[in-house]
C-alpha positions as CSV (number, residue, x, y, z in Angstrom):
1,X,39.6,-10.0,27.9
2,X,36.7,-9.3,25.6
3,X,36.2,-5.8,27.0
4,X,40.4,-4.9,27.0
5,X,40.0,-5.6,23.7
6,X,37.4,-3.7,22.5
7,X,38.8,-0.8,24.6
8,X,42.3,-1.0,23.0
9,X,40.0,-1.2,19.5
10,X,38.6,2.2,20.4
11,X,41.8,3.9,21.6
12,X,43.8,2.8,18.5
13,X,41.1,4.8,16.4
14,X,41.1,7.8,18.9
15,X,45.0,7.7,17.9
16,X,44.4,7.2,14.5
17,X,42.5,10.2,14.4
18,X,44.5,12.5,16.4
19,X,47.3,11.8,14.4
20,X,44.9,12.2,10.7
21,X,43.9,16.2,12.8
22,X,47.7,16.9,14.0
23,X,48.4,16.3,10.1
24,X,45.7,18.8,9.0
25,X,47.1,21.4,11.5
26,X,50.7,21.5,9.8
27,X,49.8,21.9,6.4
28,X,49.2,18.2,5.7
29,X,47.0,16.9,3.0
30,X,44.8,14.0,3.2
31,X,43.2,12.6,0.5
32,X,41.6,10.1,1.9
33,X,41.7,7.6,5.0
34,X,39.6,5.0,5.6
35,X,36.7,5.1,8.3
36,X,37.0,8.8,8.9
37,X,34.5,11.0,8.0
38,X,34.7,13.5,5.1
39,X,33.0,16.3,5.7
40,X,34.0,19.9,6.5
41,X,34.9,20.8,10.0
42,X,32.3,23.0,11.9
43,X,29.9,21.8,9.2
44,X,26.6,19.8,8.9
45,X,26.2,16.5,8.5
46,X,23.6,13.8,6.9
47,X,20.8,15.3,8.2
48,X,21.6,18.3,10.0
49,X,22.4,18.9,13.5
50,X,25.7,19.3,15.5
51,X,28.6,17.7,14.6
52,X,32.0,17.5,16.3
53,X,34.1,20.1,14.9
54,X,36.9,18.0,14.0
55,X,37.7,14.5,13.9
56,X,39.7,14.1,16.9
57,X,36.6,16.3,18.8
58,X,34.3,13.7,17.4
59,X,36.5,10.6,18.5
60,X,37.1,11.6,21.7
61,X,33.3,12.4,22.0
62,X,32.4,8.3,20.6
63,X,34.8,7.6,23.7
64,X,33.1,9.5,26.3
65,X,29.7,8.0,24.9
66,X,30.7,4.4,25.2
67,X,32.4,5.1,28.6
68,X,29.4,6.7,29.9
69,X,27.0,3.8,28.9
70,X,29.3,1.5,30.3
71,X,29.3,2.9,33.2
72,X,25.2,3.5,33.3
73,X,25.0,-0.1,32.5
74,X,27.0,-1.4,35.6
75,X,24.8,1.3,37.4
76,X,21.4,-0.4,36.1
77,X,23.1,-3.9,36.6
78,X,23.8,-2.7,40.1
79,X,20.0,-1.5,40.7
80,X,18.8,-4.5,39.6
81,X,20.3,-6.5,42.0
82,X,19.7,-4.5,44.7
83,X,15.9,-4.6,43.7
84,X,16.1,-8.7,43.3
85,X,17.4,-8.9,47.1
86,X,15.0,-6.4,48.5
87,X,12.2,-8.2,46.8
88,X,13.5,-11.8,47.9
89,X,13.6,-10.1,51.1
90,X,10.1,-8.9,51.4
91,X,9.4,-12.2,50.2
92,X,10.8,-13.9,53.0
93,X,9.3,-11.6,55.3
94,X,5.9,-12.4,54.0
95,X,6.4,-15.9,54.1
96,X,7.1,-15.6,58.0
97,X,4.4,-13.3,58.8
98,X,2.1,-16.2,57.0
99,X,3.8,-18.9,58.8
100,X,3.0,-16.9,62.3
101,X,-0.3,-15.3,61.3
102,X,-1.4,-19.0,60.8
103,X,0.0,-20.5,64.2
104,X,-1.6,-17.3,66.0
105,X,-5.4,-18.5,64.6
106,X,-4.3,-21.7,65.7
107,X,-3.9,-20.4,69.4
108,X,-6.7,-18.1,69.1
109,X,-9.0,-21.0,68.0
110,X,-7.6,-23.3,70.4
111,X,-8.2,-20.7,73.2
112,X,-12.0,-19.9,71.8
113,X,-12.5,-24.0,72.0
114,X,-11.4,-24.4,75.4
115,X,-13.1,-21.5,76.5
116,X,-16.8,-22.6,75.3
117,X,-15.8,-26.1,76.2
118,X,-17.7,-26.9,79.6
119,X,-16.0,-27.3,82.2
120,X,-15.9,-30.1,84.9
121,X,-18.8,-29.8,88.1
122,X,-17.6,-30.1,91.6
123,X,-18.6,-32.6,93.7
124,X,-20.6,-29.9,95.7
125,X,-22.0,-28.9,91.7
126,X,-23.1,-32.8,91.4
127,X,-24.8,-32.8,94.4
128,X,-26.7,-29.9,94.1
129,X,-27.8,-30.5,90.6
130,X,-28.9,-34.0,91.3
131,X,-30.8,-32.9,94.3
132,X,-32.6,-30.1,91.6
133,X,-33.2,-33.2,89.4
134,X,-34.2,-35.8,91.9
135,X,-38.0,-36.7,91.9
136,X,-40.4,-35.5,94.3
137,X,-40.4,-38.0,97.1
138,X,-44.4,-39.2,98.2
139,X,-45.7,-37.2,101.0
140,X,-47.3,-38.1,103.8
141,X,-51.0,-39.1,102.2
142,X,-49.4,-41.1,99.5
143,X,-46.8,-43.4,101.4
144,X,-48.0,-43.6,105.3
145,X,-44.4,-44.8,106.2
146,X,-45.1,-45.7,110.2
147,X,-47.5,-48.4,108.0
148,X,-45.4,-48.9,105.5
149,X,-48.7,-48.4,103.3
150,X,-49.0,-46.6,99.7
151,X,-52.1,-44.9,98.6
152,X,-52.4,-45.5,95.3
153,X,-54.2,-42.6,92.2
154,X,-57.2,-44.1,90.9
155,X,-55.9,-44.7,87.3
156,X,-53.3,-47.5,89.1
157,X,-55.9,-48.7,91.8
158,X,-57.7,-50.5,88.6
159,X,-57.5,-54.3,87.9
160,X,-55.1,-53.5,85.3
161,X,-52.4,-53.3,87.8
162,X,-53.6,-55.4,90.4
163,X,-50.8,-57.8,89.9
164,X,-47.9,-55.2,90.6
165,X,-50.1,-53.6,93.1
166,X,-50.1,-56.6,95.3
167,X,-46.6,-57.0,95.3
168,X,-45.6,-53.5,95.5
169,X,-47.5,-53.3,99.1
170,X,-46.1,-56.4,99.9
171,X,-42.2,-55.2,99.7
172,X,-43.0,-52.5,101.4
173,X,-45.1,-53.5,104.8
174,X,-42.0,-55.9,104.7
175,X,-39.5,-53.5,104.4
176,X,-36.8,-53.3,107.4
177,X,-34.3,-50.7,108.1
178,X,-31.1,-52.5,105.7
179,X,-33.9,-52.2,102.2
180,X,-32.2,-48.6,101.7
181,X,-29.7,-47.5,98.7
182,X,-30.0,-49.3,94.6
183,X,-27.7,-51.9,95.8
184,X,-31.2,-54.0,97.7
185,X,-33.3,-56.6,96.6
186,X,-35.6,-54.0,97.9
187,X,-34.9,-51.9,95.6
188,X,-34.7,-54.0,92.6
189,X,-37.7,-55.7,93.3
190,X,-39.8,-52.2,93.2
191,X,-37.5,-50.7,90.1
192,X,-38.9,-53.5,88.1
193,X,-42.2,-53.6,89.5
194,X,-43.1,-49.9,88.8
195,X,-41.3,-50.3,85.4
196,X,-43.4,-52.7,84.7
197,X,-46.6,-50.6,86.0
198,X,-45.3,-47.5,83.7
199,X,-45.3,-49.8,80.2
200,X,-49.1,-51.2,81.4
201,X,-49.7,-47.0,81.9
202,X,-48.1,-46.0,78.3
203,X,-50.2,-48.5,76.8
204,X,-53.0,-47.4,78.2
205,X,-52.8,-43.5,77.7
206,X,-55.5,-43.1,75.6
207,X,-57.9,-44.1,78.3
208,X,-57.1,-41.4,80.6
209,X,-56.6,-37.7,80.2
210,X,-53.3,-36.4,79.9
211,X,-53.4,-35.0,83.7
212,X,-54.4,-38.4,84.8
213,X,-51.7,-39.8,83.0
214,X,-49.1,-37.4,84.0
215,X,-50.4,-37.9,87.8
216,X,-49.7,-41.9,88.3
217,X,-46.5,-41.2,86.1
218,X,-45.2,-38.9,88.6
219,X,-46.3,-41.2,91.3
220,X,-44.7,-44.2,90.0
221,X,-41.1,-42.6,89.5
222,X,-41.7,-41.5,93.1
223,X,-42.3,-44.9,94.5
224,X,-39.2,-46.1,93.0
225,X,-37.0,-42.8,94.3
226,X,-38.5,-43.4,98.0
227,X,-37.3,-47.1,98.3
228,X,-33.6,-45.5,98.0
229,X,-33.9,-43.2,101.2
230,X,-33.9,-44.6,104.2
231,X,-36.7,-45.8,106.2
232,X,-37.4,-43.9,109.3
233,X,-37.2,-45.2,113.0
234,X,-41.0,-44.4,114.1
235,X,-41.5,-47.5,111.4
236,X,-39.5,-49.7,112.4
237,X,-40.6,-49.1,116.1
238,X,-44.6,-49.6,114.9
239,X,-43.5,-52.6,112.8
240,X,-41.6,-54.7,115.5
């Protein structure tokens, strides 16, 4: 309603005027009339510069104007809006490419961890690598096993052991052919006899070189390995 009215506001003075030029184009006189310019037509105004050349030229011209920035301002209005959706747009599309860029590091991290994760041995895998990691078992000068008999190294043939010593032959001249696998009293008894044997040996270490040392070390952890295999059938046959 605002805008029908300033638009009848404008065309009444556009009539106004053309009726104030038809006058001066009969012969008409006008003194005076409120809110119309008095200067000559065709002349220059305040200032200088054109100027309509007559009042209905220069009415019609003011009508044009306020049309045209009407119009330009609807036009402006109009890019604006445009540009507010096209940015809320891109907006939104950033917002997604964030929201997937993030979930795809998520996978790509995931995938990284599960790649340097190790992954499970085979049975065949366990049984090789605890074969690699087994101890050496005592040959044939160290452990006679037709007699049941260990050779001991010098550092563990001293008094200091005697004790152990003793009852490590003793288990095994006894031994029969069920004393094999950790589930045996067999078993136990020289597990805690040669662990007792290796805390004497620790304590011990700096009466003995290092290769001395790493010698009845080795031989102890072997003695305890070889009462886990089985005992072999020329023994038992020499033993009965």
């Amino acid at each position: 309603m605002r805008k029908l009215f300033l638009i009848g506001t404008v065309m009444a003075s556009v009539l106004a005027v053309a009726g104030v030029a038809s006058a001066q184009s009969s012969g008409g006189v006008v003194t005076s009339i409120d809110g119309v310019s008095g200067f000559a037509p065709g002349g220059y105004g305040y200032g200088g510069g054109y100027h309509a050349s007559t009042e209905a030229e220069g009415a019609f011209r003011g009508l044009a104007d306020f049309t045209r920035s009407v119009g330009e301002n609807r036009y402006m209005t109009s890019l604006a809006a445009i540009n507010g959706q096209e940015a809320w747009s891109r907006a939104i599309d950033n917002k997604k490419k964030a929201v997937e860029t993030y979930f795809e590091i998520k996978q790509i991290n995931r995938a990284a961890r599960e790649a340097a994760r190790p992954q499970p041995l085979t049975f065949t895998q366990y049984a090789k690598l605890a074969k690699q990691e087994a101890p050496e078992r005592l040959n044939d000068v160290d452990y006679n096993r037709v007699m049941g008999r260990l050779n001991w190294p010098a550092v563990l043939a001293s008094d200091d052991f005697a004790a152990e010593r003793a009852a490590l032959n003793q288990v095994f001249v006894g031994r029969t052919a069920q004393d094999v696998g950790v589930s045996t009293n067999f078993h136990r008894d020289v597990r805690e006899l040669t662990a007792a044997m290796q805390v004497k040996l620790r304590n011990r270490l700096e009466t003995m070189s290092p290769m001395e040392y790493i010698a009845a070390k080795n031989f102890l952890t072997s003695v305890a390995y070889e009462s886990q295999q089985p005992l072999v059938t020329s023994a038992l046959a020499v033993n009965n």
